[in-house]
N, C-alpha and C positions, 0 to 999 in steps of 0.2 A: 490347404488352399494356396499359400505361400509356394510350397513345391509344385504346383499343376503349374500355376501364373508361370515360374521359370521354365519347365517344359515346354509351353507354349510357346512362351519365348525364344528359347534355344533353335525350335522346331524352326518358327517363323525365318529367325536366321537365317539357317541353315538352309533353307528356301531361296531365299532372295539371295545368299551367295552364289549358290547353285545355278540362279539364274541368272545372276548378273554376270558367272563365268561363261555360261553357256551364248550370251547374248555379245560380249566381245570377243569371243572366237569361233562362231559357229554362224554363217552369214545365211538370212533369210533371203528366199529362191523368191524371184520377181516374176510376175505372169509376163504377158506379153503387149498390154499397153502399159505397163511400165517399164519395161527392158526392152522385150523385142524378144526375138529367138531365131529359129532356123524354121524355116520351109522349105515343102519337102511335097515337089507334084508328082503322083502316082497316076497310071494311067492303066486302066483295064482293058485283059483279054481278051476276046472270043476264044470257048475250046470249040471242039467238034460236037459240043452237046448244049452249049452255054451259049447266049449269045449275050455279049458283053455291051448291053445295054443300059436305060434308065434305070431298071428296075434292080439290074443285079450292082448296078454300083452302087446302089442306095444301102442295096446287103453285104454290100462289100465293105461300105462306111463306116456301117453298125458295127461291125467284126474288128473292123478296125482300132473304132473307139474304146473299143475294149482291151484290144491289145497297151492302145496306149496309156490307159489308166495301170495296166498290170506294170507298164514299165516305170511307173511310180512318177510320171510326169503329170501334174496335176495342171489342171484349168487351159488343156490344149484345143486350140479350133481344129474342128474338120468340116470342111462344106464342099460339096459334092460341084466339081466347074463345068460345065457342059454335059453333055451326053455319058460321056468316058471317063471324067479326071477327076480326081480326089486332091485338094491342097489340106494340106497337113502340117499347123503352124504349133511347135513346140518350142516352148520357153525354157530356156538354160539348158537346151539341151547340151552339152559336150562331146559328145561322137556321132554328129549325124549319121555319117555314114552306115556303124550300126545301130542306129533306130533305123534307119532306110531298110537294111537287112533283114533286120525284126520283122517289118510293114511289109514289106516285101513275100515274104515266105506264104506259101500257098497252105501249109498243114493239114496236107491231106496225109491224113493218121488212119491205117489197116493192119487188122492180123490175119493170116494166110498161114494155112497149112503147108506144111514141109510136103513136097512130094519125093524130093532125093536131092543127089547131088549135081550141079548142072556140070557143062560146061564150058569149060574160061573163053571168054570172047562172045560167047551167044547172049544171045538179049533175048528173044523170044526163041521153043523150039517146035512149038504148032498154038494153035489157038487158042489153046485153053492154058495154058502154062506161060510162069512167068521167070526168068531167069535173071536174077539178082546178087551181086556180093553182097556176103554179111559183114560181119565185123570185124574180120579178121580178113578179109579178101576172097575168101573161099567162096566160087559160085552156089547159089543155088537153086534148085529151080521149084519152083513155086504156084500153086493154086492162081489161076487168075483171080480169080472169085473172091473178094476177101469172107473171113466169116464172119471180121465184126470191123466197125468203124469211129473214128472219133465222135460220131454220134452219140455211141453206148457209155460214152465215161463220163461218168458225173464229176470227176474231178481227179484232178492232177495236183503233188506237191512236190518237189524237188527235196531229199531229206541226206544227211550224213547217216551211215553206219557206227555206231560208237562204240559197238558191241565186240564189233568184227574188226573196223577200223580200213575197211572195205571199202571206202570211199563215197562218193557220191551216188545219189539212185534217184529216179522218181519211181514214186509210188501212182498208182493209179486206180480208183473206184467206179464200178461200172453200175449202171443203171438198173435196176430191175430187167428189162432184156435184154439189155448188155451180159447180165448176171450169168442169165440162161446160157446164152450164146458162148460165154468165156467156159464156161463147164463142161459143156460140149466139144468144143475144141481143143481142149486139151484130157477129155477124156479120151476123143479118137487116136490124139496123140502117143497117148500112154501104152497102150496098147500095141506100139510098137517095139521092137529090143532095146536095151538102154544100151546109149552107144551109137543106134543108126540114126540117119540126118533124119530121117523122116517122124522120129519123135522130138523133131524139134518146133515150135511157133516161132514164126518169123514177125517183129515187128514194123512197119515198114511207114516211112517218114516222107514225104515227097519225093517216091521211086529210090527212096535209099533206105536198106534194112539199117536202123540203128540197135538192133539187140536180135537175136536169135534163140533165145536159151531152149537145155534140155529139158524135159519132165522131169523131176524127182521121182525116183524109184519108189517114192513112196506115196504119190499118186495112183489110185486105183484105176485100172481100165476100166471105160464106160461112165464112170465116176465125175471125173475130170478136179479139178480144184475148186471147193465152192468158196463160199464167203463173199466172191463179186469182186475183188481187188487181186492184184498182181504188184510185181515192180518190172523196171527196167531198167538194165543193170549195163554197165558200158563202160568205158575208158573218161567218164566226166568230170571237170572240172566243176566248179560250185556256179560259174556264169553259164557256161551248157548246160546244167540241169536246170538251171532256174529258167534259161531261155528256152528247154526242151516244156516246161510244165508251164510258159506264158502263151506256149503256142496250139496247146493243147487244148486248156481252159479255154483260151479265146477263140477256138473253134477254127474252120477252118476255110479259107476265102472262097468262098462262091465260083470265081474266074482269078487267072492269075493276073498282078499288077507288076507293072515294070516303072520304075522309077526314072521320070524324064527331067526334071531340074530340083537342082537342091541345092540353098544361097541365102544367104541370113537377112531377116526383117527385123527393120526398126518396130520401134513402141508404136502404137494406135494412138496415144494420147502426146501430146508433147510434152517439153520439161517448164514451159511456163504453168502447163495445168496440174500438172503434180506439184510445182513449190504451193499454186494455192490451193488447191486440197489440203495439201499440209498445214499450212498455216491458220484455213479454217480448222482445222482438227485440232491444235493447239490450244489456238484462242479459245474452242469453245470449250475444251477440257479446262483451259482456265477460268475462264464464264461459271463453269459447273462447282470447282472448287472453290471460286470466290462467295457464289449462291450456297451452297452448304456449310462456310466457312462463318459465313452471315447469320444464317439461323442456327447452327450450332455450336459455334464459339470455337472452345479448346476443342471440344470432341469435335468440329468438324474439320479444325486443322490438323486433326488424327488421321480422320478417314481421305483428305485430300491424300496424307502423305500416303496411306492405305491405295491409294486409286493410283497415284505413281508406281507404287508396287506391282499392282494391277495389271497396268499393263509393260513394265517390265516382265514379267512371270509369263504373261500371255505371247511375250515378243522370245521369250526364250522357246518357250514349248512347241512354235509354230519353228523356231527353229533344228529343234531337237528331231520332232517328227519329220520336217523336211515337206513342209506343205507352204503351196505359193502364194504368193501376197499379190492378190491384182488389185484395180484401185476402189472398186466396193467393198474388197473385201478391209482395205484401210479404213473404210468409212465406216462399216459395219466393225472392225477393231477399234476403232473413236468413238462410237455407239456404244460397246460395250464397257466403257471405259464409263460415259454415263449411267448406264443400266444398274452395274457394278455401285453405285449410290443405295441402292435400293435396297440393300441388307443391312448398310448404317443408318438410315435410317431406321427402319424398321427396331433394331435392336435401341437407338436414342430416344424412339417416341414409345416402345417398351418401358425405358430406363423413365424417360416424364411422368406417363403415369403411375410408376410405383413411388418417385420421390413427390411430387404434387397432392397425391394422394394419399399422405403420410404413413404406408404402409410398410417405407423404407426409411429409417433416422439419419441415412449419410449416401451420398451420391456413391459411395464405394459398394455399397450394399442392393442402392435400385440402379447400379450399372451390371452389377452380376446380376441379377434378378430379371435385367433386360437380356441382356444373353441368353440367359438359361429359357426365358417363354418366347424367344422370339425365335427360337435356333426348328421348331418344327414348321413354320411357314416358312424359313427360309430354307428348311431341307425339302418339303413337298415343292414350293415353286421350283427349287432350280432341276430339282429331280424331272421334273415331267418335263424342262426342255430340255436336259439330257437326253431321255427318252425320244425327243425327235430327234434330238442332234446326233444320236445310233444311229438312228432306226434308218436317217438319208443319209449316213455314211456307205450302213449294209446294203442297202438295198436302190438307192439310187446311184447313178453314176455321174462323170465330165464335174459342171461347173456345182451340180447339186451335193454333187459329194465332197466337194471341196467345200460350199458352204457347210456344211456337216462337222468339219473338220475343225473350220473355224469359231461355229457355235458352241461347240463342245469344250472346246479349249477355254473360250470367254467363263462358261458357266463355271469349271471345276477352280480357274483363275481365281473368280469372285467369290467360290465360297473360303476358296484360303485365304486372298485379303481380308477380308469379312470376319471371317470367325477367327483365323491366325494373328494375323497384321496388326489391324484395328485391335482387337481384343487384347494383343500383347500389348499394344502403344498406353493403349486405355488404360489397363491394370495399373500400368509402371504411372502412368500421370495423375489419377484419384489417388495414389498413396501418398505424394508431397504433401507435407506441412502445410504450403501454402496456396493448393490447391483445397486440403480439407477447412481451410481458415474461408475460404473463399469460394463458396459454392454453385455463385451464380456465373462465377467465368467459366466452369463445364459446360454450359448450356442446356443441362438437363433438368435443373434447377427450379423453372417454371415452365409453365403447362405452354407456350408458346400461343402463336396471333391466333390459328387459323383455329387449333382448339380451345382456344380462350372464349372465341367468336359460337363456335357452335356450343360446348358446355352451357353458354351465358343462354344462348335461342334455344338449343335442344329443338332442330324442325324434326318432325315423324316423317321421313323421307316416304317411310314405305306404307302411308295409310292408304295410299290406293294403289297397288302394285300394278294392276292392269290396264291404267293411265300410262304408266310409261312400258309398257309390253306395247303398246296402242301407238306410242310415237316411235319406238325403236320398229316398230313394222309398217309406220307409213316410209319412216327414213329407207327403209328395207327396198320398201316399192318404187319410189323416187330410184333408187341406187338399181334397181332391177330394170327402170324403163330407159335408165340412161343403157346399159347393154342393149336393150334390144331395139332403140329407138336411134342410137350415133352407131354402134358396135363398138367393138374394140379395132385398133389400131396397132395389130402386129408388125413388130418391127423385122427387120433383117435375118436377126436372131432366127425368128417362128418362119418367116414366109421364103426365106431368100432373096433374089434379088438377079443384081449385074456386077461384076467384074470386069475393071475396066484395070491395064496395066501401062504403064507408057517407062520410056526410057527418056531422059530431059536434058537440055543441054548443060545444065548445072544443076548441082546438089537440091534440091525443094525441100523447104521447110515442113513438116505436115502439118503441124498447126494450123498455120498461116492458110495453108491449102483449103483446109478445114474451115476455114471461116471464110476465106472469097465462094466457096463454094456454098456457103449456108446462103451469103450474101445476092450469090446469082440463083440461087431460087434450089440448090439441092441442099436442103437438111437433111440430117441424120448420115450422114455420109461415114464410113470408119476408113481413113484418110494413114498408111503409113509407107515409112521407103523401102526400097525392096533394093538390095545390093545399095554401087554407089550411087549411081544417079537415076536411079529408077523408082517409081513409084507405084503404088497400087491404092483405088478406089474401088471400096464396095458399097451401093448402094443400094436402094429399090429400087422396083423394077422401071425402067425408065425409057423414053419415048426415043428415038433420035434424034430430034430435037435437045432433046435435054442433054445425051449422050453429047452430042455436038459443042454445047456449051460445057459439061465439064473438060474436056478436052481442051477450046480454047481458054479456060481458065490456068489449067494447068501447062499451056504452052506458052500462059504471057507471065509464068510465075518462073517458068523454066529454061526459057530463052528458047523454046523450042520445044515442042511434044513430037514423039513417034509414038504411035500404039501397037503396040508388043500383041496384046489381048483384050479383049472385048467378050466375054462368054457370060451365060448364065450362069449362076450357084445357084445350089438348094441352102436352107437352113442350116446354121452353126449347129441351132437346140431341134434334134432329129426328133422323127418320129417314136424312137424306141428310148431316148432322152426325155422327151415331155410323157412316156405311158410310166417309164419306172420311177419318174419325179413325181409323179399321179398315185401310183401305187405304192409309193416310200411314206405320200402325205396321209393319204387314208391310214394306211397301218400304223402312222405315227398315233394319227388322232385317236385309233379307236385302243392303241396302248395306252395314253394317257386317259382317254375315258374310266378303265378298267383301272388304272393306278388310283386315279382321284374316288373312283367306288370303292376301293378298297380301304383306302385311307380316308374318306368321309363317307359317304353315299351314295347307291344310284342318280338318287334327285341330285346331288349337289355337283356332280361329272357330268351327269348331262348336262344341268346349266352353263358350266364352263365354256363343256366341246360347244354349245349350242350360241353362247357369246363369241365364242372362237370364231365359229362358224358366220357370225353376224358381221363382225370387225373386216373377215375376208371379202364378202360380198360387195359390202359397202367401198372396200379402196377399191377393188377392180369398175366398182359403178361410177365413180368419182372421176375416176383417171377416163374413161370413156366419155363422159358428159366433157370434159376438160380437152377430149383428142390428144392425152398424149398418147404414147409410144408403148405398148406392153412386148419388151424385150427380156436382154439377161440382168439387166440391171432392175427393172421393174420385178425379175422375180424372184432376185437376190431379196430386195425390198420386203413382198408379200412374203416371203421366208423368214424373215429377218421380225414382221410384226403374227406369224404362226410361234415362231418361238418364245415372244415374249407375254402374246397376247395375254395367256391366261395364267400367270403370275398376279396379276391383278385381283382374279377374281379368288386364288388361292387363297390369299390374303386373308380378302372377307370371308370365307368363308370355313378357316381357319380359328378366326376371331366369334364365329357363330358358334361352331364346334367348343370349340371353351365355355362359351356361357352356357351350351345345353349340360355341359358337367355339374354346372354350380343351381341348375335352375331347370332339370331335367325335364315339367310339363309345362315351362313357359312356351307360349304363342310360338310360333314362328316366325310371323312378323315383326313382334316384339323383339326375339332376342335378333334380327335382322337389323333394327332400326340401330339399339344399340351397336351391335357391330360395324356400322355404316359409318355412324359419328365416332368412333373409336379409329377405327381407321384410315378414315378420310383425310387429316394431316397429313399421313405418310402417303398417301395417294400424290396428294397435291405436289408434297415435296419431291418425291419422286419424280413427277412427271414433268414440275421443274425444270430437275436438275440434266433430264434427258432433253428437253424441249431446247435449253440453250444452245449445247452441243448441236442439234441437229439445225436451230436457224442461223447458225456460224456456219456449217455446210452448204445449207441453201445459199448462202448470201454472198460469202468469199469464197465458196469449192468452186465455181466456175459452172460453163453448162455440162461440164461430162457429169456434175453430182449434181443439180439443180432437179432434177427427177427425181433422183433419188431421195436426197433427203426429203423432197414435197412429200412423198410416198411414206415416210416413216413417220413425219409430223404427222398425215394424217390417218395412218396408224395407229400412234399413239394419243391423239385425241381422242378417236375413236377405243378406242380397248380402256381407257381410262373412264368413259362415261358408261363402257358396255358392261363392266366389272360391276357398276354400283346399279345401274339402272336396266340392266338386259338381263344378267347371269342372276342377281340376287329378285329382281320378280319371276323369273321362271324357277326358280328352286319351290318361292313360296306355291306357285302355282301349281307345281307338280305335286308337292305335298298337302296343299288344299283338296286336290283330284282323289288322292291317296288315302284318304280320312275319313274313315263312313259318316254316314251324315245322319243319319236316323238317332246315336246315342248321345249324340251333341245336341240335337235337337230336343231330347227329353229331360238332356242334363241343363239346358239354359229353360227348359218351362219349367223345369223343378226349385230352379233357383229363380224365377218369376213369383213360384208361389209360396217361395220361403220353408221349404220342405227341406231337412237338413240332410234327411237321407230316407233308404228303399223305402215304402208305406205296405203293413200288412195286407 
């Protein structure tokens, strides 16, 4: 025992040095309302087939965004300006010019049959033939036709040779007809001498062959090379292949774009609304640790110092990986810094009941004991919001993925302060002389207020379960009529808007801009400078009238307004951003379904997903009846309460899961009730110590989080009440459904008639 405590120990160290090196030498990448970054207007084509339209810059957007996620730039805007223009605002970047180059490249990707060798100076030599230098300079003249296209490759990766030491390659995987078409084409090849041009495949890159290779002689004519993969092998350094397999992957631009200004943008938010954010976020992590510090004494001035670690570990990791910090996601980083409470608790009101209950003779003994029963709810909770927080890494993309990134990190964060930190703190502090002399300064010591209160009442929460299924689905209706009765109120984000740009006689604040503008009647404005004395407002979609007035706002704040531009945008959160943020959510859900079946029951995963399900409806009803805004920040928000929502109900029904061990044909309602009261404490304290943090947000973040955290408070009211009174009468219900009725009804007249058992 002695030896593990030290290992634990060592480990935890070993941790926090790791991170507290990483966190003063390794600097966390700022989005772009709180730094700013580079923009970058792109402007599309017409070819002679294409017309460089609405429609295809939409698909030029999407191709885009993709691109820029591959180039590891997290949390970038792209919204589509007028008819033609693409603006492209990337945060920290350092060489615009090649991200410009990147965005820029058309990647149109073909393989084309050798027909011979051309020659030098010809470009085309009749119609069907295409005459191209390969890699070496040498023309060749070529298939017009390709046989296969970037279409057919399911995936590109840029890899070293380690074997050969041959340098850089990509590799490349073709699609099911991709597959066909690649076997073909180099079956026909093979079949030529080895040696002549014509058994070569030509790779070809936006009208530049970059590879041309021979057939191996040991390719079979007619044959061709199966398996569906290739590579393409070339003169590449490690940034060309990787820029050769970004361009690939990300498919290939619809029309070409030509890059017409590119000039660096200030932050969205100013520097007075970032100190208060901050300082909300402080305060309320202090709030949080004062309130745990309250009800748990020494162990909770463990787990504060645990919650410092916390989010040191998480400030490290977010820098390690190299993912951006915009200012929800700070807030959602101070959020989980309260959330992060939720495993000390849990293991302290563990530790109460086995010391209160005299089942443990020394706080040293029902603190390992809380440990040890409390470590499976807290590995199923934080598991299943890992589970999302993959599942919208893989499969969503832009700002979804980047919340992904950051939920991920909080969860794995928390369970090492949690199990490592605390656990280490805790061992070394129960072993003092003067803490074993002295039991009640642990504070685990007595049963505490709120189960002192219910132990004394013992209410049967759950004697009528279908009562509260009955109000959780009036609240449901209520929250249902506000959608269809106000709508929702898509912000910028979802709808688009106007783009309005001026150049000013002097420097403008955008803060400042930001609030004359809320003041003269345009809210929701996203207000930053563009070069030196230039600025940029994006709004909704706005009247001339209204146009007119921000204008004169911004010309009596400027000494002067010119406007530079005036255009429509489309949406930051595209079309193909809100369908895989859709498709990220479902797949998450119906993964944690099957987790939580597996590790409890069908009943008790549906109930979950099905409270999950309740908590979401109800904020989106809530925020409609209220008219705010459902933007990126609102769905950072709804994200933010999908992740945590059913931790709650894990809990309870964790706690159910144990008593059916010790009490196998108890009720269901029964061993429910109990698990309710047993749990309920750590509910409470939990939601606490999140509740502070998030109304120091509300109250001191300023209006850029005043949404937000509304949105999380009522979140977290909600998932706290859906946990005991949605999740746990639908379990019973299902299971009540599930229960034939016929031998229960012969077994309660048998015991009517006092008959002990079968009768001849």
């Amino acid at each position: 025992m002695i030896r593990s405590a030290r290992v634990r120990a060592l480990l935890a160290l070993a941790v926090i040095a790791v991170s507290l090196y990483i966190a003063c030498t390794v600097p966390v990448r700022l989005g772009l309302d709180l730094r700013g970054g580079t923009q970058i207007v792109l402007e599309t084509r017409s070819t002679p087939t294409i017309h460089a339209g609405r429609e295809a810059t939409d698909r030029t957007l999407e191709v885009l965004r993709g691109r820029v996620d591959a180039l590891g730039v997290a949390e970038p805007t792209l919204v589509r300006s007028g008819g033609n223009r693409i603006i492209v605002e990337l945060p920290g970047v350092r060489d615009p010019e090649e991200a410009a180059a990147v965005l820029g490249r058309t990647a149109q990707l073909t393989f084309h049959p050798v027909l011979g060798a051309g020659d030098r100076g010809d470009r085309r030599e009749d119609a069907r033939d295409l005459v191209l230098p390969d890699e070496a300079g040498r023309p060749l003249r070529l298939a017009e036709d390709s046989a296969l296209t970037g279409e057919d490759v399911k995936g590109a990766a840029a890899r070293f040779d380690q074997e050969t030491a041959a340098g850089w390659h990509v590799t490349l995987d073709f699609d099911r007809a991709g597959r066909d078409r690649w076997a073909r084409l180099t079956g026909e090849a093979a079949c030529q001498p080895v040696g002549d041009p014509t058994r070569r495949v030509a790779i070809v890159l936006d009208d530049r062959v970059i590879s041309a290779p021979q057939i191996d002689p040991s390719v079979s004519c007619g044959t061709g090379i199966p398996g569906g993969s290739t590579r393409i092998t070339g003169s590449f350094d490690d940034a060309e292949a990787r820029e050769l397999a970004l361009l690939i992957n990300g498919g290939a631009l619809p029309v070409p774009v030509e890059t017409v200004e590119q000039h660096t943008v200030g932050p969205t938010l100013g520097a007075r609304a970032i100190t208060a954010s901050a300082w909300a976020a402080a305060i309320g992590t202090g709030l949080t640790s004062l309130f745990i510090i309250g009800v748990y004494r020494l162990m909770g001035f463990l787990a504060a110092v645990a919650l410092l670690c916390h989010g040191l570990i998480s400030y490290a990791a977010l820098a390690a990986l190299g993912a951006t910090l915009t200012l929800p996601g700070l807030a959602g980083f101070a959020l989980a810094i309260g959330m992060a409470v939720d495993a000390n608790v849990l293991v302290f009101e563990r530790a109460r009941e086995e010391y209160t209950a005299r089942r443990r003779p020394s706080t040293r003994s029902a603190l390992t004991a809380g440990f040890r029963n409390a470590f499976s709810a807290i590995a199923d909770s934080n598991v299943t919001t890992l589970i999302a927080a993959v599942l919208l890494f893989f499969l969503a993309s832009g700002p979804v993925r980047g919340f992904g990134v950051t939920l991920g990190i909080g969860v794995v964060a928390s369970m090492v302060s949690a199990l490592g930190v605390t656990r280490a703190l805790a061992d070394h502090a129960v072993s003092r002389p003067w803490v074993r002399r002295r039991p009640g300064v642990t504070g685990i010591a007595t049963a505490g207020r709120v189960r002192g209160l219910l132990v004394g009442r013992g209410p049967n929460l759950m004697r009528r379960p279908r009562r509260w299924l009955a109000a959780s689905a009036a609240v449901l209706v209520l929250a249902s009529a506000g959608i269809a009765v106000r709508g929702l109120q898509f912000g910028i984000d979802f709808t688009g808007g106007r783009l309005l740009e001026y150049t000013t006689g002097v420097a403008v604040d955008p803060e400042r801009a930001r609030a004359d503008l809320a003041d003269a009647g345009v809210a929701q404005a996203v207000v930053q400078s563009s070069g030196d004395t230039g600025l940029t407002v994006r709004t909704e979609a706005l009247t001339d009238t209204e146009a007119a007035t921000v204008t004169r706002t911004v010309g009596a704040l400027g000494d002067g307004a010119d406007k530079v531009r005036d255009e429509l945008i489309g949406p930051s959160l595209g079309e193909e951003l809100r369908r895989n943020a859709l498709i990220a959510l479902a797949v998450a859900l119906g993964a944690q379904l099957l987790y939580l079946a597996a590790r409890f029951r069908w009943l008790f995963g549906t109930a979950a997903v099905s409270a999950l399900a309740h908590d979401v409806l109800i904020l989106v009803g809530v925020f409609a009846w209220l008219g705010k805004p459902v933007d990126g920040v609102f769905l950072a928000a709804l994200l933010t309460v999908v992740g945590y929502s059913v931790n709650d109900s894990v809990v309870v029904f964790d706690r159910i899961r144990e008593l059916r061990r010790r009490d196998a044909g108890g009720p269901l309602p029964d061993l429910a009730r109990h698990a309710i009261l047993q749990t309920l404490p750590r509910t409470v304290n939990t939601g606490m110590g999140a509740a502070l943090i998030l109304a120091a947000l509300a109250v001191l973040g300023g209006e850029s989080l005043t949404d937000f955290a509304l949105a999380l408070l009522i979140g977290l009211a909600v998932g706290t009440y859906s946990s005991v009174f949605t999740a746990v009468p639908v379990a019973i219900e299902l299971d009540r459904r599930g229960r034939p009725r016929h031998p229960a009804r012969r077994t309660r007249d048998a015991d009517h008639k006092g008959v002990a058992g079968p009768t001849r």
